[in-house]
C-alpha positions, 0 to 999 in steps of 0.5 A: 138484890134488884140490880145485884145478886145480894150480899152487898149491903156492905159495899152500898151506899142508899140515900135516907129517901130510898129507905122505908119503914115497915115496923113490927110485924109477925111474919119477918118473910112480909117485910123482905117481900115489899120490893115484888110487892111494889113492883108487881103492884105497878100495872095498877098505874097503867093510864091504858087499862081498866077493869072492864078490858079483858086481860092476862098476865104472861108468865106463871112464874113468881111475879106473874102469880103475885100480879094476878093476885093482886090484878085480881083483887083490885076487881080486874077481869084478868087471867094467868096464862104461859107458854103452855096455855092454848091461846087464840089470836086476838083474845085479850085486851092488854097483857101484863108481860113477866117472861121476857123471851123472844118466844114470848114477844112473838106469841104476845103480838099475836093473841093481843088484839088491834090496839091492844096493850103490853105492858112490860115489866120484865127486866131482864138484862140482856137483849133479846131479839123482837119481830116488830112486824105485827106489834106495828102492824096491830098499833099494839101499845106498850107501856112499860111500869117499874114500881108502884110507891113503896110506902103504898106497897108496905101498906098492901102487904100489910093489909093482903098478906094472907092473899100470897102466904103461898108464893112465901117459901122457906127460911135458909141460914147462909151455910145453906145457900147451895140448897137454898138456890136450887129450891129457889130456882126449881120452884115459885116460892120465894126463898128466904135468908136467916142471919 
């Protein structure tokens, strides 16, 4: 489902090193969740940040809380914040980018600071339009990070699980997948399928 809308486990060939073993657990929802996991534990390999530099993450959406949570947890002093937030220029240190719009890019160039960093971790996949003006302007950094190591994602979830239960939604059977799409996309849990 990372490159492909689901379903194509048929039709798709993955190489014995890309499969991970997650063993027994209680909860089946925590096992289909490592792939977030990994992805939104990335900026913790970031070489631009540390945890003394003031922070957010950009975007209250699934990925943007469960990096927070896991920013926070890891002792960073960060926040979450939107389009919504009230924000003045040159406030943070780094942000940790997870809406990708180009209102987005322009408002992150203004309330980074002077040799600041943006780290990016949307991946979206069409262009979008950027005003490199004040990114150059500011020697803003940008980093972008894709995933962290997958067996330590297993390992976190393993160990943390309670700290995002509530970015878990429901289960759906496949004959529900109409409602199981709207709850998916009007909402910030994420949905499930039951076989």
């Amino acid at each position: 489902g990372v490159d492909h809308d689901g379903c194509f486990y048929s039709y798709i060939n993955v190489c014995s090193s890309q499969v991970f073993q997650f063993g027994d657990f209680h909860d089946l929802r925590i096992p289909a969740y490592v792939e977030p996991i990994a992805a939104s534990l990335a900026p913790l390999k970031s070489k631009l940040i540390n945890k003394h530099m003031y922070g957010a993450v950009y975007g209250e959406n699934r990925i943007g809380m469960l990096t927070y949570e896991i920013m926070k947890k890891q002792g960073y002093n960060i926040v979450i914040v939107d389009n919504e937030t009230e924000l003045n220029d040159n406030t943070f240190d780094y942000v940790i980018e997870t809406l990708a719009t180009t209102e987005t890019f322009d408002r992150l160039s203004k309330i980074i600071k002077k040799n600041g960093v943006l780290i990016m971790k949307s991946r979206y996949p069409n262009y979008i339009s950027i005003n490199f003006y004040d990114y150059v302007r500011k020697e803003i950094m940008i980093e972008p990070l894709y995933y962290h190591n997958f067996e330590f994602a297993i390992q976190y979830a393993k160990e943390n699980y309670e700290d995002f239960l509530y970015l878990l939604g429901d289960h759906y059977s496949l004959e529900d997948w109409k409602t199981a799409f709207i709850a998916s996309q009007t909402g910030n849990k994420k949905i499930f399928f039951k076989l």
